[in-house]
N, CA, C and O atoms as a Tripos MOL2 file, in Angstrom:
@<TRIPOS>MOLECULE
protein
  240   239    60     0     0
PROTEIN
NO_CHARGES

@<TRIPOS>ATOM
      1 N         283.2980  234.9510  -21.1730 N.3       1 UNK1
      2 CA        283.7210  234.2140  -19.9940 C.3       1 UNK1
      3 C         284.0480  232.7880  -20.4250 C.2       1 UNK1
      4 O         283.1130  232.1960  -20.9650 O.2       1 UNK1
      5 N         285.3320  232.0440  -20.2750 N.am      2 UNK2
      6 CA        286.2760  231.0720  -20.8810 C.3       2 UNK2
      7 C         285.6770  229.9010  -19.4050 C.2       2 UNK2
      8 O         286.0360  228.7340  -19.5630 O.2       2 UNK2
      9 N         285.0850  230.1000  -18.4760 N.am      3 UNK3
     10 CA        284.9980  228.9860  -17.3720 C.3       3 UNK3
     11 C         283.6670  229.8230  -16.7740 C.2       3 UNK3
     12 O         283.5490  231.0450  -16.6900 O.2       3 UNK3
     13 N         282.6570  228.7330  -16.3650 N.am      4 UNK4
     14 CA        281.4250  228.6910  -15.5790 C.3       4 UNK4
     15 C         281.4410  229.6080  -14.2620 C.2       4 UNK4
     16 O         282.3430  229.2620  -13.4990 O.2       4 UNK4
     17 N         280.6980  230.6590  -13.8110 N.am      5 UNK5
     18 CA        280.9000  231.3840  -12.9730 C.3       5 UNK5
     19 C         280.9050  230.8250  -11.3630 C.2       5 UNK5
     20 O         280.1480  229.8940  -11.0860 O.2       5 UNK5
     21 N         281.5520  231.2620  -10.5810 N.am      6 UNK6
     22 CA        281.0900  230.6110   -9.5030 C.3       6 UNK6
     23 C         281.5460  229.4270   -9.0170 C.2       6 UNK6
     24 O         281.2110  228.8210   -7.9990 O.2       6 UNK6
     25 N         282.2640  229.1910   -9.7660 N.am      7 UNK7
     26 CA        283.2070  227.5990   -9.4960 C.3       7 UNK7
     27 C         282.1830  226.2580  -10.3290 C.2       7 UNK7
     28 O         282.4780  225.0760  -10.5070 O.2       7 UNK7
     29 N         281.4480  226.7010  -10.5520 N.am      8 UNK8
     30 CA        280.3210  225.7660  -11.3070 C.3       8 UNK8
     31 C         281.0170  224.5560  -12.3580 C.2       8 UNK8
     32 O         281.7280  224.9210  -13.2940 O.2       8 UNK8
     33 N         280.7870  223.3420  -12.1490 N.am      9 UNK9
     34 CA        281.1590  222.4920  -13.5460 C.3       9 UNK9
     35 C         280.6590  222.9690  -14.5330 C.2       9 UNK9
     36 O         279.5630  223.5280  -14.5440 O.2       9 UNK9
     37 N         281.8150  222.7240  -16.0490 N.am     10 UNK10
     38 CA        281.1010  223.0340  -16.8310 C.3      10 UNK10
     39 C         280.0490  221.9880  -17.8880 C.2      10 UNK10
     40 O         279.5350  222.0680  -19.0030 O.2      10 UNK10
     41 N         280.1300  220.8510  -16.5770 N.am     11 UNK11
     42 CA        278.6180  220.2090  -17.6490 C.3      11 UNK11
     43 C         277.7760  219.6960  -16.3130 C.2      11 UNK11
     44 O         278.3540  218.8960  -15.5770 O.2      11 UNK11
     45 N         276.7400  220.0260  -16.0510 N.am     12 UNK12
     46 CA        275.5740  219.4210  -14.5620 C.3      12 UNK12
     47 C         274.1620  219.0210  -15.7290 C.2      12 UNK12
     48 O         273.7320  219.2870  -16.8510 O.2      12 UNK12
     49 N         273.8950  218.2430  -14.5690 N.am     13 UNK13
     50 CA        272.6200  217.4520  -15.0050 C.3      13 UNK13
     51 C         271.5980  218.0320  -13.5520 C.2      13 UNK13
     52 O         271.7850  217.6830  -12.3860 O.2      13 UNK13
     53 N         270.8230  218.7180  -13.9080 N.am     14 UNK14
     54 CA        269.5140  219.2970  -13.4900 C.3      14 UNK14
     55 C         268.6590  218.2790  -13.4240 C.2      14 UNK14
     56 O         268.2920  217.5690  -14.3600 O.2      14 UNK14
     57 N         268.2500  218.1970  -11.9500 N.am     15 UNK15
     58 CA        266.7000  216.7890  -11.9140 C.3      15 UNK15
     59 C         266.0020  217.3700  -10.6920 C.2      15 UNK15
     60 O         266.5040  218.1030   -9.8390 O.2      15 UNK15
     61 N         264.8590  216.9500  -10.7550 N.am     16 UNK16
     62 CA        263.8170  217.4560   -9.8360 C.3      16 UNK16
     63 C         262.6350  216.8630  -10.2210 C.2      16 UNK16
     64 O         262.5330  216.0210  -11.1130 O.2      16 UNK16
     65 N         261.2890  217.5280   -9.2020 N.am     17 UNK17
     66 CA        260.1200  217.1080   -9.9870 C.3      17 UNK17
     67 C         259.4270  218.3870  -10.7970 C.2      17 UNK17
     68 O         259.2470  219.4940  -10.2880 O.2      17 UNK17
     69 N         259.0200  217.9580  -12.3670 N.am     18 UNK18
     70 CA        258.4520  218.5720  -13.2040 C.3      18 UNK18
     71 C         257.5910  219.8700  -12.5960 C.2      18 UNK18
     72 O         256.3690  219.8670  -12.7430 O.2      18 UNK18
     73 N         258.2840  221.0370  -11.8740 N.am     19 UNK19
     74 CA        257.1010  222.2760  -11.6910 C.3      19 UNK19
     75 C         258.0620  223.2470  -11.4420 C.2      19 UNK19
     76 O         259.2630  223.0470  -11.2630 O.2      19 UNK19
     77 N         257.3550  224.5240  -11.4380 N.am     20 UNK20
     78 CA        257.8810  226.0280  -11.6800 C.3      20 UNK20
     79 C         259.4410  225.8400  -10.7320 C.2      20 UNK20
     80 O         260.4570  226.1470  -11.3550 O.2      20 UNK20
     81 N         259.5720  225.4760   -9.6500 N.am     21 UNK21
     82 CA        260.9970  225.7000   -9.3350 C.3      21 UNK21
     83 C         262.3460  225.1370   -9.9780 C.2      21 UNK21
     84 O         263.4480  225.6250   -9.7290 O.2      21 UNK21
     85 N         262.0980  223.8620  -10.9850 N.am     22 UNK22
     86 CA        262.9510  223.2830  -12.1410 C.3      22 UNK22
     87 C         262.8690  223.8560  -13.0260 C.2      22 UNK22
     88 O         263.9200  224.0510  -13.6360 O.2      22 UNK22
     89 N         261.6710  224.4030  -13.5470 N.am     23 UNK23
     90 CA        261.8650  225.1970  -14.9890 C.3      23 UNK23
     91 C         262.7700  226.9620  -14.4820 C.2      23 UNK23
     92 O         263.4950  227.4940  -15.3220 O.2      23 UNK23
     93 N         262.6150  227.4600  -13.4350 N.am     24 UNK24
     94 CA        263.4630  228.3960  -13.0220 C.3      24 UNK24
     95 C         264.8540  228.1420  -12.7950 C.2      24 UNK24
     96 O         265.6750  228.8820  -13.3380 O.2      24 UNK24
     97 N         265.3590  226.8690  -11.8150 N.am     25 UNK25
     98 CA        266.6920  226.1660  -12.0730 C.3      25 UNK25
     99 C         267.3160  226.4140  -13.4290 C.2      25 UNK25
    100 O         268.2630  227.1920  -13.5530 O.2      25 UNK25
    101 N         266.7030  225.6500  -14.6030 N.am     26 UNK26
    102 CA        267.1590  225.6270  -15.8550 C.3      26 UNK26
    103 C         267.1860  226.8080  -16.3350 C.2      26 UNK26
    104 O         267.9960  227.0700  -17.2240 O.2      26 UNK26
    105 N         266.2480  227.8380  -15.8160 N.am     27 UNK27
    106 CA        266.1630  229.0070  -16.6400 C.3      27 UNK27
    107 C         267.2100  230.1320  -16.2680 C.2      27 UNK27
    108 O         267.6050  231.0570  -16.9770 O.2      27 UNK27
    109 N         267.6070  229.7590  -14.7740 N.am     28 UNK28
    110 CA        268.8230  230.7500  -14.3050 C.3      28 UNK28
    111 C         269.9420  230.0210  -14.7140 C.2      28 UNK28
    112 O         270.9290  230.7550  -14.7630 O.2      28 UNK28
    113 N         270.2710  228.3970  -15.1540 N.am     29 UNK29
    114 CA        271.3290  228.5010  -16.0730 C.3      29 UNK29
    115 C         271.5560  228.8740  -17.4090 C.2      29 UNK29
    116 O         272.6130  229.0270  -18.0210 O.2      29 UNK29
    117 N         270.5040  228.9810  -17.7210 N.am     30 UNK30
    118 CA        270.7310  229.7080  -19.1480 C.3      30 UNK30
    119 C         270.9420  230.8720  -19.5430 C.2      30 UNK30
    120 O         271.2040  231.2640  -20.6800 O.2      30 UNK30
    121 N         270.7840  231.6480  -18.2350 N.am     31 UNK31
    122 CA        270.8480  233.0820  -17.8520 C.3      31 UNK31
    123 C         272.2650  233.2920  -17.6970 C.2      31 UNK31
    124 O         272.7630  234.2170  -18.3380 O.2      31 UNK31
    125 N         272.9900  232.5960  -16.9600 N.am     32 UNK32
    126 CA        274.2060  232.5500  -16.5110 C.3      32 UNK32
    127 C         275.4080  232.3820  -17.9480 C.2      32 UNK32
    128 O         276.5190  232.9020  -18.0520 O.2      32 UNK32
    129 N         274.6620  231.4380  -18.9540 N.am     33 UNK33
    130 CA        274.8830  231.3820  -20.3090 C.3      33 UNK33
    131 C         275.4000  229.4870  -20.8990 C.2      33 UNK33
    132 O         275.9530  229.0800  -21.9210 O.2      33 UNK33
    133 N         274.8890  228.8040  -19.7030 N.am     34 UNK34
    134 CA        274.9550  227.6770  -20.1010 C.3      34 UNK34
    135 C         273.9690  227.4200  -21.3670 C.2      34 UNK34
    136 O         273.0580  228.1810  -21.6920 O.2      34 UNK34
    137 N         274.3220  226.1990  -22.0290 N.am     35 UNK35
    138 CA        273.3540  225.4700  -22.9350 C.3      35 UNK35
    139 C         272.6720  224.3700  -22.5640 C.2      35 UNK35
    140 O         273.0560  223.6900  -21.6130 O.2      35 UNK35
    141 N         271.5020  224.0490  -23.3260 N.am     36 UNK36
    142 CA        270.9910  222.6990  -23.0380 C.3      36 UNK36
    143 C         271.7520  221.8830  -23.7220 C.2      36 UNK36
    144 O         272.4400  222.3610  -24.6230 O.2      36 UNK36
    145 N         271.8020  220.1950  -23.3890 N.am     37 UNK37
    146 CA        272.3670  219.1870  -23.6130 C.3      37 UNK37
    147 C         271.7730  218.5200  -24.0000 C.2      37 UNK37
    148 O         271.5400  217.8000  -23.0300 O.2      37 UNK37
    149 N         271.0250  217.9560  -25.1620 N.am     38 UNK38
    150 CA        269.9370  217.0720  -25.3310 C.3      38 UNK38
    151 C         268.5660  217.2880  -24.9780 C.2      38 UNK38
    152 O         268.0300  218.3240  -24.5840 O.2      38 UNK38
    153 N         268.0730  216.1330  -25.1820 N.am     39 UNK39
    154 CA        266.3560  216.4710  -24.4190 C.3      39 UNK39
    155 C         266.0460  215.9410  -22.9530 C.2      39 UNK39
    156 O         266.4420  214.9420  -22.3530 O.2      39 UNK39
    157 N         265.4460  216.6680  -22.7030 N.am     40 UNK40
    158 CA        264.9440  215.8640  -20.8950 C.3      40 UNK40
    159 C         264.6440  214.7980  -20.9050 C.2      40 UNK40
    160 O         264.0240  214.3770  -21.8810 O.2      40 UNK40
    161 N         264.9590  213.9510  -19.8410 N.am     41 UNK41
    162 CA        264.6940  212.7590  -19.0670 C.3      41 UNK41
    163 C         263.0280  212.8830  -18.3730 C.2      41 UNK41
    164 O         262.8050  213.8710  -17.6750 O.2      41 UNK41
    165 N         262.1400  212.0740  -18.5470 N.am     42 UNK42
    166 CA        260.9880  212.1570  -18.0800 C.3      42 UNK42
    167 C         261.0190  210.7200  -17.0490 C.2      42 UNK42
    168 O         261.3980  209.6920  -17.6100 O.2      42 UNK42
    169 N         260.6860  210.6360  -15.7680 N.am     43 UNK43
    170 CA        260.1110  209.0720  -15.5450 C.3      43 UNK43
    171 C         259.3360  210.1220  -14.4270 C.2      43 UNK43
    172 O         259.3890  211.3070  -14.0980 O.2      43 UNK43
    173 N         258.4930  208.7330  -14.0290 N.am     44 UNK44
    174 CA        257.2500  208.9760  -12.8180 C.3      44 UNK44
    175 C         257.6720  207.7020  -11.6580 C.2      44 UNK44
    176 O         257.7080  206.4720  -11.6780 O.2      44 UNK44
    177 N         258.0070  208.9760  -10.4970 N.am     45 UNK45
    178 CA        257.9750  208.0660   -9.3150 C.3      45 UNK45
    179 C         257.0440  207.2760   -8.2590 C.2      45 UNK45
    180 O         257.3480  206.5910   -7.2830 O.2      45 UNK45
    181 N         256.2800  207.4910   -8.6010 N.am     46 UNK46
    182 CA        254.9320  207.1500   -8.2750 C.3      46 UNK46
    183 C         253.9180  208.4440   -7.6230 C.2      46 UNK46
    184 O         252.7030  208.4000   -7.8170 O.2      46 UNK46
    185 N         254.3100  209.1480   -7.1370 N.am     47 UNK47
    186 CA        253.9250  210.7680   -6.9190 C.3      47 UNK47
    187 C         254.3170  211.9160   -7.9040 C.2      47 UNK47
    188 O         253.5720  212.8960   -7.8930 O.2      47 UNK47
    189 N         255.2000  211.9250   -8.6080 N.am     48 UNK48
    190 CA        255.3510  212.9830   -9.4020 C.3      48 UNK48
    191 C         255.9140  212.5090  -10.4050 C.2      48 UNK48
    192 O         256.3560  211.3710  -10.2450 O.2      48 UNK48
    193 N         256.1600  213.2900  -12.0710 N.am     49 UNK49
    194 CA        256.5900  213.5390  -12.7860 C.3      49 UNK49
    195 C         258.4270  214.1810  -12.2840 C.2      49 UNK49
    196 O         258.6460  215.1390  -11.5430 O.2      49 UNK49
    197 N         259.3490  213.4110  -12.8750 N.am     50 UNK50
    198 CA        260.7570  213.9140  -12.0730 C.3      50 UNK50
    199 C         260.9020  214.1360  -13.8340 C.2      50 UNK50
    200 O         260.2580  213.6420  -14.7590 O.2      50 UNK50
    201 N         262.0220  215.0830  -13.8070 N.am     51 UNK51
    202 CA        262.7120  215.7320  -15.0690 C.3      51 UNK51
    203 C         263.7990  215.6990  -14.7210 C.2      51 UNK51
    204 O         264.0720  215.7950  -13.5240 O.2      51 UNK51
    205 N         265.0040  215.5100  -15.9420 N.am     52 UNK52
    206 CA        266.4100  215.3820  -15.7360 C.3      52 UNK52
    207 C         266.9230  216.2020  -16.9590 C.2      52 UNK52
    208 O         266.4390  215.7020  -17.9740 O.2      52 UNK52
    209 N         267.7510  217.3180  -17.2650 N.am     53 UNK53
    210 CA        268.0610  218.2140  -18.0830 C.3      53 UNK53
    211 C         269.6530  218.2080  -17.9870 C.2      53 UNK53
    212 O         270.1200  218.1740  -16.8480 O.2      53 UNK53
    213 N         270.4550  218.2350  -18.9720 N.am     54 UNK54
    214 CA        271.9870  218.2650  -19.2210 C.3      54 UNK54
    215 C         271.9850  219.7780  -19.6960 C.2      54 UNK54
    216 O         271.2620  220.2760  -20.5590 O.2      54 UNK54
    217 N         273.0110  220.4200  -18.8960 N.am     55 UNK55
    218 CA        273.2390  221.4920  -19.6440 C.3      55 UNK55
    219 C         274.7850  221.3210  -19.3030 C.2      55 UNK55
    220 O         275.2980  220.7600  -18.3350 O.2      55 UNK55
    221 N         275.6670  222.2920  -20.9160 N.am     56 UNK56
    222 CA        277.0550  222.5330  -20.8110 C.3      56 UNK56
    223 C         277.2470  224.0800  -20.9250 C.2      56 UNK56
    224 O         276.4340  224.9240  -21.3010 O.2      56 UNK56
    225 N         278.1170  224.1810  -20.6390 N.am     57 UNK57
    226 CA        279.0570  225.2300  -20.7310 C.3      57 UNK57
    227 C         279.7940  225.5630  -21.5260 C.2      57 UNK57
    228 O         280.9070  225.0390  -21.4730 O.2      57 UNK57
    229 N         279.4950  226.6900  -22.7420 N.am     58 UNK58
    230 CA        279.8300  226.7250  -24.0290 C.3      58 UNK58
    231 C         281.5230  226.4760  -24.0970 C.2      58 UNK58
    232 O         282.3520  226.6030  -23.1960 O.2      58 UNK58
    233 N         281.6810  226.1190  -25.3500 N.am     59 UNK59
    234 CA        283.4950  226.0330  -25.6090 C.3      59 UNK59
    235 C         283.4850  227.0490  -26.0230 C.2      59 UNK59
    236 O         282.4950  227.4420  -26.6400 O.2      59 UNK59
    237 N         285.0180  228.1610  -25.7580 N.am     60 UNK60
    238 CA        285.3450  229.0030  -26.5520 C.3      60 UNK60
    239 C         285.6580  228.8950  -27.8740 C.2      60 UNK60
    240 O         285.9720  229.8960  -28.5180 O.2      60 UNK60
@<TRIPOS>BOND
     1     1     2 1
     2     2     3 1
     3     3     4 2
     4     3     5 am
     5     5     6 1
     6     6     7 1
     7     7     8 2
     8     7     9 am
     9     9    10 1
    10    10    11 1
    11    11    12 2
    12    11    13 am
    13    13    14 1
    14    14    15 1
    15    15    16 2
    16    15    17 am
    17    17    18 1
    18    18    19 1
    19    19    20 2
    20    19    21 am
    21    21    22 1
    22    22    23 1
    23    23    24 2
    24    23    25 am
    25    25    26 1
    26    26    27 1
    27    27    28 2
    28    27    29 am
    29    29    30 1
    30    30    31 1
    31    31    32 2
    32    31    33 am
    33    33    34 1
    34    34    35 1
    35    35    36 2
    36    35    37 am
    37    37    38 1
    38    38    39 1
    39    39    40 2
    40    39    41 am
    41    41    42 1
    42    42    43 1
    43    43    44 2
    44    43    45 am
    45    45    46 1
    46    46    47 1
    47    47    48 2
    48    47    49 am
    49    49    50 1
    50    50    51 1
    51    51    52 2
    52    51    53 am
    53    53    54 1
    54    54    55 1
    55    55    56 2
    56    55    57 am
    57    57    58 1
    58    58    59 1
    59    59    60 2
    60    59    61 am
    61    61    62 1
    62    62    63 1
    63    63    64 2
    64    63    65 am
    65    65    66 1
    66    66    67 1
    67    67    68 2
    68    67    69 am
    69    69    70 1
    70    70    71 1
    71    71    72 2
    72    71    73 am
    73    73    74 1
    74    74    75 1
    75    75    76 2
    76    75    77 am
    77    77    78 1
    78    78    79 1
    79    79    80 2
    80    79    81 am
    81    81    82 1
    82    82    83 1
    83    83    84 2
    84    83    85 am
    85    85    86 1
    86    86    87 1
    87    87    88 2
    88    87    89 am
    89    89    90 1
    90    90    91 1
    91    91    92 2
    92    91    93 am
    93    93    94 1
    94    94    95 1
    95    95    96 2
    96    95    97 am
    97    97    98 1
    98    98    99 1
    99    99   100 2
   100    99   101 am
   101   101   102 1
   102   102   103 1
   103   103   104 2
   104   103   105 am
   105   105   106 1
   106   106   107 1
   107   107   108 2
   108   107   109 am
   109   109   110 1
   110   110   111 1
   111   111   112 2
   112   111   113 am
   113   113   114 1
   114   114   115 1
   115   115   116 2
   116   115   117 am
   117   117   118 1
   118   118   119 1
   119   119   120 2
   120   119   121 am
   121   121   122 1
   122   122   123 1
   123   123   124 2
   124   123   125 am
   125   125   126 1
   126   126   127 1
   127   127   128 2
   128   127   129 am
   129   129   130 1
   130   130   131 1
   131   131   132 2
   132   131   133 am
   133   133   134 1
   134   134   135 1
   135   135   136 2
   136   135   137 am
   137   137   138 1
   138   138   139 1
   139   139   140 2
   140   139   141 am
   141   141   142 1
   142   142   143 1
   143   143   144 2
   144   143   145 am
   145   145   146 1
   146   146   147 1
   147   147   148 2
   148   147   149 am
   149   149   150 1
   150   150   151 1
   151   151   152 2
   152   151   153 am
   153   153   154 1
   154   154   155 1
   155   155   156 2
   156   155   157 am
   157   157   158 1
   158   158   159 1
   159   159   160 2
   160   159   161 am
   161   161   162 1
   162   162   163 1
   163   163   164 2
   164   163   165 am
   165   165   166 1
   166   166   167 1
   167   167   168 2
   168   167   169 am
   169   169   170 1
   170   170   171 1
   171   171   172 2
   172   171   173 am
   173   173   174 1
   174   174   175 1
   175   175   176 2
   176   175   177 am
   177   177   178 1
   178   178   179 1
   179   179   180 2
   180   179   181 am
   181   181   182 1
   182   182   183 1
   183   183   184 2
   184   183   185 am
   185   185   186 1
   186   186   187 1
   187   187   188 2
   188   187   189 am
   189   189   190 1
   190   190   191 1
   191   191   192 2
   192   191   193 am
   193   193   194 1
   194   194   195 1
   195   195   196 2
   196   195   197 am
   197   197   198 1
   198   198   199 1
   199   199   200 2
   200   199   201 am
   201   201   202 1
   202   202   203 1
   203   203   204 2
   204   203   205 am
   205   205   206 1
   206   206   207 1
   207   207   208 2
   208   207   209 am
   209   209   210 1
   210   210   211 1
   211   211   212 2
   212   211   213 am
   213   213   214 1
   214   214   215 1
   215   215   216 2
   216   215   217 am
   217   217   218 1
   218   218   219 1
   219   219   220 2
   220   219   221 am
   221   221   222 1
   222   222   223 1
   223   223   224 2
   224   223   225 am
   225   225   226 1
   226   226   227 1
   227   227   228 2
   228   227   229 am
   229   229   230 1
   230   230   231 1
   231   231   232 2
   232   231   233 am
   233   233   234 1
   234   234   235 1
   235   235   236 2
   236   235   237 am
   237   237   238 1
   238   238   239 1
   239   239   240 2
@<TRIPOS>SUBSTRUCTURE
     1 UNK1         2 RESIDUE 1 A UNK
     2 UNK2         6 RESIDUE 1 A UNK
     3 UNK3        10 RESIDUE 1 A UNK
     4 UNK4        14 RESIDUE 1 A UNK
     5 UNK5        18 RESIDUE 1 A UNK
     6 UNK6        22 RESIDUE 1 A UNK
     7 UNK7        26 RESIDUE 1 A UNK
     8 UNK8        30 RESIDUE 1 A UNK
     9 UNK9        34 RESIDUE 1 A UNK
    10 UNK10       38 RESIDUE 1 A UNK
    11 UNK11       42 RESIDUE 1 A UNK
    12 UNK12       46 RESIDUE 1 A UNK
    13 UNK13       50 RESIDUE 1 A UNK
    14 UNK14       54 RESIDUE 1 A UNK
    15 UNK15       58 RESIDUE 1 A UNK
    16 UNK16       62 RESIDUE 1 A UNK
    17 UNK17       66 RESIDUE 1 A UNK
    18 UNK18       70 RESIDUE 1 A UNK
    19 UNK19       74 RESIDUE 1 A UNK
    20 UNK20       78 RESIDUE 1 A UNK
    21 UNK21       82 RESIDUE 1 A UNK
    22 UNK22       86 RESIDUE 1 A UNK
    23 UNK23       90 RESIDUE 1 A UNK
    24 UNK24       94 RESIDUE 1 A UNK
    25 UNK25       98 RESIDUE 1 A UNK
    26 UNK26      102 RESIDUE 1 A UNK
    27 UNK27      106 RESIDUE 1 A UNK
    28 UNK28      110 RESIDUE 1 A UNK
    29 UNK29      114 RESIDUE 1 A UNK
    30 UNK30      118 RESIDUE 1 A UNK
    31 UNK31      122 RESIDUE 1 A UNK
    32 UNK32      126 RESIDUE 1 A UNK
    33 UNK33      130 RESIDUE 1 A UNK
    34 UNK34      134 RESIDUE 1 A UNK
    35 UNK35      138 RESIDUE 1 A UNK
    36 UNK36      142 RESIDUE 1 A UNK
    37 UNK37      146 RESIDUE 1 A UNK
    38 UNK38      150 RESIDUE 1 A UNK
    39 UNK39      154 RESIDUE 1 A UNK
    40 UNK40      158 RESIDUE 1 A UNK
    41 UNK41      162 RESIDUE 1 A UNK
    42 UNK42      166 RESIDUE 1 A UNK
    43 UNK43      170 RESIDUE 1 A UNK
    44 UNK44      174 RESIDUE 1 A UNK
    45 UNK45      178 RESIDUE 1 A UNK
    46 UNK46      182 RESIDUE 1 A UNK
    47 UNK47      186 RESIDUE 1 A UNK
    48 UNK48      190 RESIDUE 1 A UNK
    49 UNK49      194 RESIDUE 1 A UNK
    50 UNK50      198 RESIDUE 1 A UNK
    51 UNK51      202 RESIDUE 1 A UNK
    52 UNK52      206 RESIDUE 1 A UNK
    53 UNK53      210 RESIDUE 1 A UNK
    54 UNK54      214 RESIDUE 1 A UNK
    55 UNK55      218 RESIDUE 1 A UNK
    56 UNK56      222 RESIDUE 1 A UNK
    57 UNK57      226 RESIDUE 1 A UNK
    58 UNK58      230 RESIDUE 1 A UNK
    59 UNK59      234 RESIDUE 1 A UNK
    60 UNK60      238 RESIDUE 1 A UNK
């Protein structure tokens, strides 16, 4: 597949706070067959741990 399914960009930045429904986010794009982009973004908002993840969309 030459383009992201679904109309999807092929580069998003994933953010949330650090727990099971972000690590599933990331994990159904990788399913889909995106890649990761670097390493995660960590900061603390004063209540939670937030995570920020780059993933692309392979080149043919």
């Amino acid at each position: 597949m030459s383009e992201p399914p679904q109309g999807l960009p092929r580069y998003r930045v994933l953010t949330g706070p650090d727990d099971e429904r972000f690590c599933r986010r990331v994990s159904d794009a990788l399913d889909l067959g995106y890649q990761l982009h670097g390493s995660p973004a960590l900061t603390f908002d004063g209540d939670a741990v937030i995570v920020a993840q780059a993933i692309l969309w392979p080149a043919d």
